[in-house]
N, C-alpha and C positions, 0 to 999 in steps of 0.2 A: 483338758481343763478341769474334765469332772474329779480326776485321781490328783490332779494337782490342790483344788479347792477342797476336799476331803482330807489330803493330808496336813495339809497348814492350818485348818481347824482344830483336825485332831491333836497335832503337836499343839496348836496352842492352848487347846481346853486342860491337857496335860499338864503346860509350862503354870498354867496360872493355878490349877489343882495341887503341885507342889507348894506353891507360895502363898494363896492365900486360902482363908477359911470363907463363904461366904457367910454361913449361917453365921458364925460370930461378928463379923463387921453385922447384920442387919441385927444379931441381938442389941448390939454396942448402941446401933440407932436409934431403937427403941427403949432403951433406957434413958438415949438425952435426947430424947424426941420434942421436949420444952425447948432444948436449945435450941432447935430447928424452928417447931410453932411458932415461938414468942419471936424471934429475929423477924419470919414472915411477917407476921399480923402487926407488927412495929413499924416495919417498913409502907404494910397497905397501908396504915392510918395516915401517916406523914407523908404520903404519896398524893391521897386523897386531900387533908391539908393543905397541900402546897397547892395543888393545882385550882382548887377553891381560893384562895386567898393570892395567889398570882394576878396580876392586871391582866385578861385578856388583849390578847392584838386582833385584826381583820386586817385582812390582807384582800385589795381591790386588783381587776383584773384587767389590762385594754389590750386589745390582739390586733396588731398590724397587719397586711399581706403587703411584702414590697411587690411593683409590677410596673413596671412603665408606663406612661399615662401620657405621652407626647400624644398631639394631635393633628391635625391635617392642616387646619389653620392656622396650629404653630408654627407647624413644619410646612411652607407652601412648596418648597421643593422637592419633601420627602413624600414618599406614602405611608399608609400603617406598616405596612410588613419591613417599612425602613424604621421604622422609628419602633417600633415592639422587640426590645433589648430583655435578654431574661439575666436573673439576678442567680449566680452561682453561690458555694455554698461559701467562699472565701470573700465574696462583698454580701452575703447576708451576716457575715460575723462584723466587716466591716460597718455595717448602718447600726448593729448591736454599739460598737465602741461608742459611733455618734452617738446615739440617745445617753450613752451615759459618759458624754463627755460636760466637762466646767461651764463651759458658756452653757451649752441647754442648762444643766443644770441652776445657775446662779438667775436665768431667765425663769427657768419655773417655779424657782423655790420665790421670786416676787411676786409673779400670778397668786399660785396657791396658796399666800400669807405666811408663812411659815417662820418668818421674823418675828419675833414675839411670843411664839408660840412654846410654852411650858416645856412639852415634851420635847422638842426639837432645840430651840434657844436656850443654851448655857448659862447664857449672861441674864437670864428675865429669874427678879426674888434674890434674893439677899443667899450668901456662898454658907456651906456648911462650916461646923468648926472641920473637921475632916480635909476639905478643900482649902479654908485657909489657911490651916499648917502645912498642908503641901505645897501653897504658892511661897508662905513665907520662905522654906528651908529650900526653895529652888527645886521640887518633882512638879511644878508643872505652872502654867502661865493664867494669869488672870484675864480672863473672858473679855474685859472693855478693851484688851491690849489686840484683840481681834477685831475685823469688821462683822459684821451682822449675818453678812451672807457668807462667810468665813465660818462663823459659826457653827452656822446648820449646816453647813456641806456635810460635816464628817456624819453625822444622824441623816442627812438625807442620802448618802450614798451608803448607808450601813438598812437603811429601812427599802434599797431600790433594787430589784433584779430583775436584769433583762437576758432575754435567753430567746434564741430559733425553739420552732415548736418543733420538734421530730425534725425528718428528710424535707423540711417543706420551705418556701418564703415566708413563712409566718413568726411573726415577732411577738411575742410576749411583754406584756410591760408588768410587772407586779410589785405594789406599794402599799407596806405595812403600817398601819398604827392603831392605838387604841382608840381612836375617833371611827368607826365604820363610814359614816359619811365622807370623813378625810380620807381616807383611804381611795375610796373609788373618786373624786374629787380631783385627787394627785396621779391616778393614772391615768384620767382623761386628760388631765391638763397636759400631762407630758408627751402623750401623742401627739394633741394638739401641735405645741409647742414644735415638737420634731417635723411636724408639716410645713408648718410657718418657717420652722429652719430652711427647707429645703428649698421653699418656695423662694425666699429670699437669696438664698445662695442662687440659683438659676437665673431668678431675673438680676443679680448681679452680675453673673456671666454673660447673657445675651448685654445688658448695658455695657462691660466692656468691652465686648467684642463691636457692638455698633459703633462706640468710641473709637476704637480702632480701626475699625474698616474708611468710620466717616474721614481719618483721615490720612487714608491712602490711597482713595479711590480717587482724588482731583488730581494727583502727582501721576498717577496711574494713565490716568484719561489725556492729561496733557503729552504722555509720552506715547498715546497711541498714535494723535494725531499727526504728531513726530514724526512718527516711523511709516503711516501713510503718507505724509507728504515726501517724504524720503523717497518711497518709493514710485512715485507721480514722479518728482521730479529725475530721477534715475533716467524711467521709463522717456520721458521726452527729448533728454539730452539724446540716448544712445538710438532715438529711431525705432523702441520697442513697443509702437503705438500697437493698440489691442484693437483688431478686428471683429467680424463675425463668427461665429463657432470659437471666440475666448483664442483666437489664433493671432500671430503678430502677423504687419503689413507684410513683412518679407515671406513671409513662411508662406501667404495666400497669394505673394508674385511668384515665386519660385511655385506652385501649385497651377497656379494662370499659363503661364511659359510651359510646362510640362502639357497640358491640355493641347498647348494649341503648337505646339510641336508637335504631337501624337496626329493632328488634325493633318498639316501638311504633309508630314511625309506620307499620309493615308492620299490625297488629294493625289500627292506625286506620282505614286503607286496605282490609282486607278487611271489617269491619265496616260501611263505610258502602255498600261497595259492594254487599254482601247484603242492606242495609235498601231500597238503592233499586231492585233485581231486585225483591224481595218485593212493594215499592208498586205495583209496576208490576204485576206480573202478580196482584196485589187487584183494579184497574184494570181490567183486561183477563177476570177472573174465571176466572185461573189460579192461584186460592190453591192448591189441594191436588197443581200438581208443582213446587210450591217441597218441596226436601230438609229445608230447617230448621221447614215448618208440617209436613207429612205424616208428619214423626218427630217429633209430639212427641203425647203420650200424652191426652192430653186431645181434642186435634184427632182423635183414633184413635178415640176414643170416642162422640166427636158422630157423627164420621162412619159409625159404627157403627149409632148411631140412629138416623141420617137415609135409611141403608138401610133399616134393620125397619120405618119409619112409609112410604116411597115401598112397599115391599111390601104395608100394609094396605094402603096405599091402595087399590095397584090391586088387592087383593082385592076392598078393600066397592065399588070401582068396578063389579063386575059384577052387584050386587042393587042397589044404590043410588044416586040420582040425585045429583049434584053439587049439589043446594042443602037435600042430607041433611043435617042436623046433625053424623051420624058421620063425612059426608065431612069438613065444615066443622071439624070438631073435629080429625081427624088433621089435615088443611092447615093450620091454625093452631100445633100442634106443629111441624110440616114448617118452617113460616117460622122459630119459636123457633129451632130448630137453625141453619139459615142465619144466623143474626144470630149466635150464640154461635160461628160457625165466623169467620164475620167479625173477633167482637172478638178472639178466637184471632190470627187472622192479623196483627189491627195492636199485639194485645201483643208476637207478637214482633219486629214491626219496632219497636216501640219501646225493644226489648230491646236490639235491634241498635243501634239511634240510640245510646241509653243505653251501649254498650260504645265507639261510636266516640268517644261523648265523653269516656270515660274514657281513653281510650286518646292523646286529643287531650289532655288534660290531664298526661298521662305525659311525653308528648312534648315538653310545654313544660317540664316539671320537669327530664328530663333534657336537654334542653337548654341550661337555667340552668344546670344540675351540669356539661355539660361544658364552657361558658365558663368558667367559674370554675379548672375544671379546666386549660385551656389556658393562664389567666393564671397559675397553680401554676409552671407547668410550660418555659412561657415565663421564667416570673424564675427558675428554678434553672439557666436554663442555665449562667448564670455560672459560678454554681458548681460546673457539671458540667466549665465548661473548665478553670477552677484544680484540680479534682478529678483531670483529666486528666494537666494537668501537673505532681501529684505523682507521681499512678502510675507515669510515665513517666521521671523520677527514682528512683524508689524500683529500676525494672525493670532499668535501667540501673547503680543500682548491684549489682543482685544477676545480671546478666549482668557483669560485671565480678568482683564476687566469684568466681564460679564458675569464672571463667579462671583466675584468680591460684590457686580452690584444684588447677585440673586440672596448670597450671606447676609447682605446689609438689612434686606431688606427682611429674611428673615429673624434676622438680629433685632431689627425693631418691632415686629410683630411676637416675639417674645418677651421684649419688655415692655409691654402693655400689661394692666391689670387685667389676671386670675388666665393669662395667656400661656402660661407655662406650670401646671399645678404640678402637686412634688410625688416621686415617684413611691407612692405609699397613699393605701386606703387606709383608713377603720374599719374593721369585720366587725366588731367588738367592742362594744363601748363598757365599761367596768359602772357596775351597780353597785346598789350600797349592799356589803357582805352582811348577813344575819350570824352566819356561825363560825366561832374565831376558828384564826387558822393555828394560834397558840394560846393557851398550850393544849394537846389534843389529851384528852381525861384520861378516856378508857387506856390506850396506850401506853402511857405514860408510869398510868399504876399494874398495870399487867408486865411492864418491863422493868420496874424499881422490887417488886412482888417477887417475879422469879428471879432474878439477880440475886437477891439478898438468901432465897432460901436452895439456890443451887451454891453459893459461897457459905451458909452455914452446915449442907451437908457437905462438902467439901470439906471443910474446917474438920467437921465430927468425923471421917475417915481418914483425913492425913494422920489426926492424934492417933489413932488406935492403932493405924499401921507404924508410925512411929514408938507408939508405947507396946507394940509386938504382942499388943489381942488380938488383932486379925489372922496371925498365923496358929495351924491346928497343935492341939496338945500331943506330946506324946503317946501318952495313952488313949487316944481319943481312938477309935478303931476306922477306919478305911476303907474304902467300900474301893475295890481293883481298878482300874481306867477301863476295863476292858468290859461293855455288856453283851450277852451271846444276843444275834438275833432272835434267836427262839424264845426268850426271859423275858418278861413284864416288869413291870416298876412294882407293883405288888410285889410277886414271887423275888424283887430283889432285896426289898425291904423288909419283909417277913423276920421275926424277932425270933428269938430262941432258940436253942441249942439246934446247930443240923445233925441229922441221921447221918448213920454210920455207913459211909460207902466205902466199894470197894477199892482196891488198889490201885488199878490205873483210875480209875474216877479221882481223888484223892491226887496222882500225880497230873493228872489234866486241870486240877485245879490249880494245883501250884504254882504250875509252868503259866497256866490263866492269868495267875494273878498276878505272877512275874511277868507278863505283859509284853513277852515271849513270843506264846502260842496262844490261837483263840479260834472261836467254832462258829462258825453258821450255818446257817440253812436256807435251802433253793427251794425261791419262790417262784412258780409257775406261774403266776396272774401277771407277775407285780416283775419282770425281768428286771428293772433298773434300779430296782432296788435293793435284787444281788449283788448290781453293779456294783451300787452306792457303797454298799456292805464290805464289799469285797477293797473299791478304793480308800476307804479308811484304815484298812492293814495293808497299806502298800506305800511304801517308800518313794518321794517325790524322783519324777527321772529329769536326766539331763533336757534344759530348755529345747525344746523342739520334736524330743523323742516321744514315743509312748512307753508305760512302761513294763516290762518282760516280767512273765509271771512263771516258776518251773512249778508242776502238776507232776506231783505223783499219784498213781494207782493203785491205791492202796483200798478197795470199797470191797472186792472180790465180784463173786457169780451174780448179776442180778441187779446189782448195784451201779448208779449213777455213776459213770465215765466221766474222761480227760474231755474226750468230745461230744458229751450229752454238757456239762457245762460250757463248752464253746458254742454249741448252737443256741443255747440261752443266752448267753452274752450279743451272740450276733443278730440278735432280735434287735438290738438296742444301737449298737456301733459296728465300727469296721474291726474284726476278730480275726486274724490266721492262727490256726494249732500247727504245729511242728509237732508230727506224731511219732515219738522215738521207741513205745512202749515196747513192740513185737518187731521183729523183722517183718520185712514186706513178702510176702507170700507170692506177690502177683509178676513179681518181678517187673516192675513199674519202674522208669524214674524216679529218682528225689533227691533228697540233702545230700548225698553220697557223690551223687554225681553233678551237683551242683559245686561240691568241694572239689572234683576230680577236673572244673572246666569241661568236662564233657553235654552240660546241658544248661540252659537259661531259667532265668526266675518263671518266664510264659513258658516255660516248658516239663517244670515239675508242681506248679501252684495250681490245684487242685477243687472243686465246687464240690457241697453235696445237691444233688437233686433236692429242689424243695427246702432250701436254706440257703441262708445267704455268708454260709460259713466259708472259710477259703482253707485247707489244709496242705499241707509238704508230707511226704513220707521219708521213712529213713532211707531209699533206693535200695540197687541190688545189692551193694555190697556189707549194708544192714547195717544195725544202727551201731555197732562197736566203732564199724569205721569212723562215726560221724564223733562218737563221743571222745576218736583219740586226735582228733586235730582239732585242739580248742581256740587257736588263733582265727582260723578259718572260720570256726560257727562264732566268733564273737564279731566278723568282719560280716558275714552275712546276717545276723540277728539283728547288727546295727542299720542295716540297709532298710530290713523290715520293720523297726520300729519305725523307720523316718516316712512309710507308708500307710501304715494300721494306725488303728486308735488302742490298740490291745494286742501283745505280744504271748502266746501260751504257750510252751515247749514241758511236752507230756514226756515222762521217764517212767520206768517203771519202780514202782518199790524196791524191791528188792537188789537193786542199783548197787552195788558197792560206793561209801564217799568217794573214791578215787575218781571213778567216772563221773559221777554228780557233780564234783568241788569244782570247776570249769564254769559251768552255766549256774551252779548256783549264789558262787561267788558277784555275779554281776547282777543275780534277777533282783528286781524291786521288790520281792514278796513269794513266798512259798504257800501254796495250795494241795493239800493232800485230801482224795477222795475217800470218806471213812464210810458212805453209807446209811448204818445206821449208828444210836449214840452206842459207845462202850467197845466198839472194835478196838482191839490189845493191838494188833496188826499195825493200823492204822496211825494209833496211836505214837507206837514206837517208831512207826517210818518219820512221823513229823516230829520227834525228839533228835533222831538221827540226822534231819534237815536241819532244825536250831543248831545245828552245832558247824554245819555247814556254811551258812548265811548266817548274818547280823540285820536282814530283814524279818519281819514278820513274820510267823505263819501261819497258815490258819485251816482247820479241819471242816472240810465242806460236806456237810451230813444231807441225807437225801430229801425233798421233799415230801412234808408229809401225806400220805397217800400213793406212795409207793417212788419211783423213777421216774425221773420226767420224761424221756423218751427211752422208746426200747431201740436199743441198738441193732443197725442193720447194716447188712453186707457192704462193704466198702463196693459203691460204684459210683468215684465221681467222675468228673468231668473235669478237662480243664479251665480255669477259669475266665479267659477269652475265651472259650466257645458259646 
């Protein structure tokens, strides 16, 4: 950018150095410098004039914020967070239209008086001659042919602007006139007014909405009662009476029947299961620890027996022989008892039997009851789904009613006075203005002032350039485009014959002034402003590129190098040298075999120690190879410019054009190292370039106080390392 911005300067201070003269357009100026004075100071005066003798206006100020203002009493169904609606930027432009719509309008232009009013009213004093030849020949209508507030509309809507303040809900009201009092007067009223609009507008909504509701809600209520009766009546035809737990009669006998079916067959089940433990252990002749023989009173009592008669026994057993009569006679009791404990034992297993089969018989009974039951119950489904879908209707209308009655009564609690106020404050009420808002003085004359005296210098240049004084005389002498760094404004201007120099001096001049070839000198403090130096003789490069500079060595022993000026440069920007001077001694990689595909750009780009310069060498095959495939080095320079900010590709003087004409053809600028001033060497190498190029070129002479750096043994590094 810095070689791009230096060359379009320099081409242009150039283009305009051909064409015009400066010093003569500002003598030209100074001659009709009255033309310019008098124009200005004519204009301040009638500036100053006018704006003195103009009516001042005041312009009054009322600031709205729209914001929701419903409230909880209005709203007894809402809360705040339901009723706090925020105003977007598309209905803040909306309430804008309102306030400057006809109706507010025609409402407030009656408030604020403005009927009658001079400034506003047409029709008020007797018509100019002016206006009365315009109404006679038909341009325009006679004011009585209008009504009053017809009138003033078009002056009140020309004196009115409304506007959002910034990103915000804030309204602006502002209303001009030469009355100050009127002014702030007209934009409170019209706030006002816009309140009252709104206010009115809402409780007209809630009034017809209660209108409405009041008369939909009786039709409403009669078709509840409808649709309840409907379903009562439903409900008693088909037998879908409602029980306990919200259950029908049926649904709670089919649930009774299931119970008490679970009951019997449990009954059945434990009865039979007692009759066949008892049989069993009669069997086994463990009647008496069965729980249901041992507890029963009878069994108690045998058993009671059967002890007292085992006790004689074995009393009369110890005088009596066993084929005693008295033995024989208790053992024959003894056996009675046993057999009575016996039939005991199978009465109540038959008891038991006897319960199971009543119990079996239960079981079948309610089991017939609850088939019957499930066919009940099963065919009422129908009817329980049409039963469904009245309640369901009936529900629906009386959630419906209930809304309409909670609206209604909303409805009427906002049409109550000051029950619904309008969604819009006053932040702002508009005071009587002290300082007009027209016409503003200073401004006014500061911009009629310079207008008039940028349009009379204007005027006094086109002439001159048109009457062809502005361009220089032929004899007028010229001073080169070209100044050396090293020269002062003094030493340029300096009058009088110059001294006699010698012969390349004399041809360094010419070639100077032919604008050619030119010189500078390397500054050590000040690196960028070699730069600078250096980009204003250098040829703009293709968008994107940097642009390629060819260095010859032309300084000799001692003298500033190709690459004592690239480590100056690289102080400042990204610099690679391409160093073609010598062959490479070290047998190193480089350009050689960068052409050959034998090695990469990370493979031959180069660092000095202690700089931040990047070099290439000519490789082993030396630099003739590189200079005889010029396709190649124009294909790789290209790659490097689209990298660097500065391209430098060193050759040696003594170069033949044949090998030069290649890379010097394409460089943006030619660089030859002269050293010190008046090297003949030098000299002649960059006449030999000029003819080469159609760029620039320029002789870079050493800085003063000797080289900038002393040159040292090639040891770099590669540049990723």
């Amino acid at each position: 950018m810095t070689a791009q911005a230096g060359i379009e300067a320099r081409s242009a201070g150039e283009g305009r150095g051909d064409m015009l003269d400066l010093s003569a357009l500002w003598a030209a100026i100074k001659r009709r410098k009255l033309w310019i004075i008098g124009p200005t100071l004519a204009a301040l005066g009638l500036s100053f004039l006018t704006v003195n003798m103009v009516t001042p206006r005041y312009t009054g100020e009322a600031r709205l914020l729209l914001e929701s203002r419903g409230t909880f009493y209005a709203l007894p169904g809402q809360s705040l967070s339901d009723s706090s609606g925020q105003f977007d930027s598309e209905a803040v432009q909306s309430q804008v239209q309102v306030i400057m719509s006809r109706d507010l309008a025609r409402e407030a232009i009656k408030r604020i008086g403005l009927v009658g009013n001079p400034e506003f009213d047409s029709g008020v004093g007797a018509l100019s001659g002016v206006r009365k030849l315009a109404v006679m020949i038909g341009l325009g209508a006679h004011p009585a042919d209008r009504s009053p507030e017809d009138r003033v509309l078009d002056q009140y809507f020309g004196r009115l602007l409304v506007f959002p303040v910034g990103r915000s809900r804030i309204v602006a009201i502002e209303f001009t006139s030469v009355d100050p009092a009127l002014a702030a007067k007209a934009a409170n009223t019209i706030a006002e007014t816009y309140l009252e609009f709104q206010e009115a507008a809402k409780q007209e909504n809630a009034r017809s909405a209660s209108n409405w509701l009041s008369t939909t809600i009786e039709p409403l209520r009669k078709r509840v009662a409808e649709a309840e009766a409907k379903v009562e009546d439903f409900r008693s035809k088909n037998g879908l009476l409602v029980g306990s737990n919200n259950t029908t009669i049926t649904s709670q006998q089919l649930t009774d029947l299931s119970s008490q079916l679970s009951a019997a067959r449990s009954q059945q089940t434990e009865a039979q299961a007692k009759a066949g433990l008892i049989r069993d252990a009669i069997k086994q002749g463990r009647t008496f620890e069965i729980p249901d023989v041992a507890n029963n009173d009878l069994v108690r009592r045998l058993i009671e027996q059967r002890v007292n008669l085992r006790t004689q026994i074995a009393a009369e057993s110890r005088s009596l022989l066993p084929e005693h009569p008295r033995i024989k006679e208790l053992n024959a009791q003894l056996l009675d008892l046993e057999g009575q404990l016996r039939a005991a034992a199978e009465r109540t297993v038959r008891t038991l039997e006897n319960e199971a089969k009543i119990a079996g018989q239960r079981v079948e009974s309610f089991q017939a009851a609850l088939d019957g039951q499930k066919k009940n119950v099963s065919s009422a489904n129908d009817s329980e789904v049409q039963l469904r879908a009245l309640e369901r209707e009936a529900r629906t209308l009386r959630d419906q009613l209930e809304q309409y009655m909670q609206r209604y009564r909303e409805a009427v609690a906002r049409d109550t006075l000051n029950a619904t106020p309008a969604d819009a404050r006053i932040i702002s009420r508009a005071v009587q203005p002290t300082e007009p808002s027209f016409p503003k003085k200073v401004p006014v004359m500061l911009v009629a002032t310079l207008a008039t005296f940028l349009v009379a210098l204007a005027t006094i240049v086109t002439r001159e350039l048109l009457d062809g004084q502005g361009r220089p005389l032929p004899e007028a002498p010229r001073r080169p485009r070209w100044v050396a760094a090293g020269s002062n404004k003094d030493e340029t201007e300096q009058a009088g014959p110059a001294p006699q120099e010698p012969r390349h001096e004399r041809v360094a001049g010419l070639l100077t002034h032919a604008g050619r070839l030119g010189q500078l000198r390397l500054d050590l403090d000040r690196p960028e402003r070699t730069l600078a130096e250096i980009a204003e003789r250098t040829q703009e490069p293709q968008r994107g590129m940097a642009p390629m500079m060819l260095v010859l060595d032309g300084g000799g022993e001692g003298a500033a190098n190709a690459r004592d000026l690239a480590k100056l440069l690289a102080q400042r920007c990204r610099c690679i040298l391409v160093d073609l001077t010598v062959d490479d001694e070290h047998g190193e990689p480089g350009f050689s075999e960068l052409l050959a595909g034998e090695a990469l750009f990370s493979d031959i780009i180069m660092r000095a120690p202690g700089s931040r310069l990047h070099s290439i060498g000519p490789g082993r095959a030396g630099r003739a190879a590189v200079l005889a495939a010029p396709d190649l080095v124009d294909v790789a320079l290209d790659a490097l410019c689209e990298t660097y900010d500065w391209v430098l590709v060193a050759a040696a003087s003594s170069d033949d054009g044949a090998m030069l004409s290649p890379v010097a053809r394409r460089a943006q600028g030619g660089l030859v190292m002269s050293g010190q001033f008046g090297n003949g060497h030098a000299l002649e190498a960059a006449y030999r370039l000029s003819e080469l190029t159609e760029a620039p070129v320029t002789l870079i002479l050493d800085a003063e106080g000797g080289v900038p750096t002393a040159s040292s043994p090639r040891t770099e590094v590669p540049a990723g390392a």
